[in-house]
Every structure is written in C-alpha cells, then in structure tokens.
FIRO-87983 format. One record per residue (C-alpha): residue number from 0; residue in one letter; y, z, x. Coordinates in Angstrom, 2 decimals, m for minus. Layout:
# FIRO-87983
{node NUM; "A"; {Y; Z; X}}
...
***
This chain:
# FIRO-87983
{node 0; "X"; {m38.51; m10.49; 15.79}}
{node 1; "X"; {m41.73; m12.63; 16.52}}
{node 2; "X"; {m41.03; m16.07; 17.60}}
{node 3; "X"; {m42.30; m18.86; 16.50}}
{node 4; "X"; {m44.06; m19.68; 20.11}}
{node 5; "X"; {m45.85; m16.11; 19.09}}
{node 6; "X"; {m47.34; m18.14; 15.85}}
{node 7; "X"; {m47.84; m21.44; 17.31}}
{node 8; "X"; {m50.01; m21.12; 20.63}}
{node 9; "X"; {m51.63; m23.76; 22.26}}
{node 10; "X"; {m54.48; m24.63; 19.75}}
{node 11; "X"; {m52.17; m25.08; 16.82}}
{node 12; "X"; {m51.71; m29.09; 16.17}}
{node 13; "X"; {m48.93; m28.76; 13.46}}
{node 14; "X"; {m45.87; m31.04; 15.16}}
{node 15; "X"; {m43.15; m28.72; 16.66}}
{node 16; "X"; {m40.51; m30.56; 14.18}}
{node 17; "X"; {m42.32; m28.69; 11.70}}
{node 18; "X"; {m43.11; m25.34; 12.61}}
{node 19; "X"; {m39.88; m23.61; 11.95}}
{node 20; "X"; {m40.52; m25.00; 8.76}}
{node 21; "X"; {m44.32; m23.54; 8.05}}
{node 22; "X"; {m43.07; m20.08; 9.49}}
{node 23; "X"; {m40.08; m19.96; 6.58}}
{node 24; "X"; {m43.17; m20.40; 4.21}}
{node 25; "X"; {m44.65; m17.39; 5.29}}
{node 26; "X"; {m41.33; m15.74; 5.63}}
{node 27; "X"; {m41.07; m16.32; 2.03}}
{node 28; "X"; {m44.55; m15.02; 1.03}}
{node 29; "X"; {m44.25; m11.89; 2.52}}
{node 30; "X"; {m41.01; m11.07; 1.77}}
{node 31; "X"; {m41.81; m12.00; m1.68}}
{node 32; "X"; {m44.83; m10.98; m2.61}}
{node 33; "X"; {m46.45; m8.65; 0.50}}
{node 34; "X"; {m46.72; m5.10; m0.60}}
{node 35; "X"; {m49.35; m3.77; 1.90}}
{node 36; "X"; {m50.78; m4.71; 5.37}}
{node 37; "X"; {m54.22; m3.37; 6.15}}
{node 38; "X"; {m56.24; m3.99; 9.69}}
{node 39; "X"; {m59.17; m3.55; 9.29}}
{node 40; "X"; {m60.06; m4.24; 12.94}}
{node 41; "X"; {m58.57; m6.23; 15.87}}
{node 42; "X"; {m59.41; m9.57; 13.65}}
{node 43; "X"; {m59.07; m8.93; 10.64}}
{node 44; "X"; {m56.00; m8.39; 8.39}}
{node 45; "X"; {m55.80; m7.37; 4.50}}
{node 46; "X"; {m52.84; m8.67; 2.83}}
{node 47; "X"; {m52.13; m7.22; m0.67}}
{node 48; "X"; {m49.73; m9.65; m3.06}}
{node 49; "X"; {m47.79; m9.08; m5.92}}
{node 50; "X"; {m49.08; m10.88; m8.88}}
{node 51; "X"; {m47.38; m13.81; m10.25}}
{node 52; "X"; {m48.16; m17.23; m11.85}}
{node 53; "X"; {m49.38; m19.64; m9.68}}
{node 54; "X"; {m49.21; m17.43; m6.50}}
{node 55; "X"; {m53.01; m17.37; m6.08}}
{node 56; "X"; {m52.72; m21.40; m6.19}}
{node 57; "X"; {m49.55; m21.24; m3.45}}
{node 58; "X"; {m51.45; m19.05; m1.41}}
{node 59; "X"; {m54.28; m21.21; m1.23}}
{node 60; "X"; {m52.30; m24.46; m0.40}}
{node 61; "X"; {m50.22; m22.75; 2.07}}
{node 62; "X"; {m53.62; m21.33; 3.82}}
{node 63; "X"; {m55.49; m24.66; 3.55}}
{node 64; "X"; {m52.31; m26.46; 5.52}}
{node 65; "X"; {m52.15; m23.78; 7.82}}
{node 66; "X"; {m56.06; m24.11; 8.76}}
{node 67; "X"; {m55.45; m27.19; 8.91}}
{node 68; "X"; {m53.50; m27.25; 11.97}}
{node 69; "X"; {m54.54; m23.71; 13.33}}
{node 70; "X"; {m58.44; m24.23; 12.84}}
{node 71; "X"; {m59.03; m20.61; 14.59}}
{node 72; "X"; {m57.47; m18.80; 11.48}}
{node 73; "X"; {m59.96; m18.35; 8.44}}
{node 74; "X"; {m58.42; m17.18; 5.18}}
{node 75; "X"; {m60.34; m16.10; 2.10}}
{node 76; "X"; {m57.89; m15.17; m1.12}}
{node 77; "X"; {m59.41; m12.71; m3.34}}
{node 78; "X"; {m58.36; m13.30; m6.70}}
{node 79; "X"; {m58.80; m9.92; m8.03}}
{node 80; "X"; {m56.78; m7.33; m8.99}}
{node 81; "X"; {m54.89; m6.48; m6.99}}
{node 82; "X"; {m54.85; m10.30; m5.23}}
{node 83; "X"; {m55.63; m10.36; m1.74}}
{node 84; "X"; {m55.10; m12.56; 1.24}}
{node 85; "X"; {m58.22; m12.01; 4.14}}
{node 86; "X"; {m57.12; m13.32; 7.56}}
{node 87; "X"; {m59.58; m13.87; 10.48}}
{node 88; "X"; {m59.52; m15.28; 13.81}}
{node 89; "X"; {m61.72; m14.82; 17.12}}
{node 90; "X"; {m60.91; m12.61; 19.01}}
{node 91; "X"; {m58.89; m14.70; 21.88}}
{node 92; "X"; {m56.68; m15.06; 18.94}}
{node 93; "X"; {m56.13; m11.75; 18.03}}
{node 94; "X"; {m52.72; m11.66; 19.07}}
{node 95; "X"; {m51.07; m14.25; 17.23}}
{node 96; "X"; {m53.03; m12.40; 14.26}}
{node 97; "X"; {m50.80; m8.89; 15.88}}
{node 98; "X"; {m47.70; m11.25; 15.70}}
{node 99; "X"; {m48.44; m12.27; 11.92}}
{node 100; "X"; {m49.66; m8.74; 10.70}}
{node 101; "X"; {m46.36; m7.04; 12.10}}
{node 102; "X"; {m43.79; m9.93; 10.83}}
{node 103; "X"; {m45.15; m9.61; 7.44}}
{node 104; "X"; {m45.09; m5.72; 7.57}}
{node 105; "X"; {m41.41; m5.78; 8.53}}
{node 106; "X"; {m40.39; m8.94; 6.35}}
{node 107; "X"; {m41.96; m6.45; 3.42}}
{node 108; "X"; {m40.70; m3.83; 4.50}}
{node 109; "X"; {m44.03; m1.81; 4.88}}
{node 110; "X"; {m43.33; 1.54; 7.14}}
{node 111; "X"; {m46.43; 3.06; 8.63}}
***
C-alpha cells in the first residue's frame, strides 16, 4: 500500500498533522467514484468518475486544496460525459503521480 511519505514529498507544504487526513479524501474518491485509470504518458493520468450530484463541485475543491499545497500537480476536471479528472505534474514528479495512479487503481478495484 502507498504511504503517505509516497504522496507527500518534499515540495508539498500541507502540515504533516493533516496529511493522513487529505489522503482519506482521496481514498474516498476513488473508492467511490473511480471506475477507470488511464496513463496517457509518464505525466499524465486520466481519471474516469462516476456521476453524481455535486461530485464535479467536490472534485474541484478537493483539487484546488490539493494544488494548493502541492503546486507541481495541475488538475483539469472535464465535466463531460463521462466526468473526468486530468492530472499533471513535471516530470521529477512523476512518481508520486505512479504512487497516486496505482492507489486509486487498487482502491477501485481496476485490474489491468
């Protein structure tokens, strides 16, 4: 299972106090409303939701905070059908994006 020293490297400002606490967000998210993981490259991962009320909104809150205190990620949601969540980072980040691509593969439940 990734830690949460996998999410949080150096760059990310959020206080430690809180980190377990931002990482049970995402938990939630993807085991709620993940239902496919797509890379499409070493920076960039596709994150298909389920629809629901609100979730759009959510999404974008939880995002915003998260950029807020991890400026290298960049997230875009596409609120289409199906909604989508596009995460970015540079390259030197690309494996904390690894560590947040698998956790929300296996917290969905997605098999390759």
């Amino acid at each position: 299972m990734t830690t949460p020293a996998e999410w949080a490297p150096p760059a990310c400002t959020l206080p430690t106090a809180e980190r377990p606490l931002r990482l049970a967000e995402f938990d939630d998210l993807f085991t709620r409303s993940v239902r496919s993981v797509r890379r499409a490259g070493p920076t960039h991962v596709t994150l298909t939701l389920a629809p629901a009320p609100g979730r759009a909104d959510a999404v974008r809150d939880l995002a915003r905070r998260e950029t807020a205190c991890c400026s290298f990620f960049a997230f875009q949601v596409k609120d289409a059908d199906p909604l989508r969540l596009e995460i970015t980072v540079p390259a030197a980040y690309a494996p904390v994006l690894d560590a947040l691509a698998d956790r929300a593969a296996r917290l969905a439940r997605i098999t390759a």
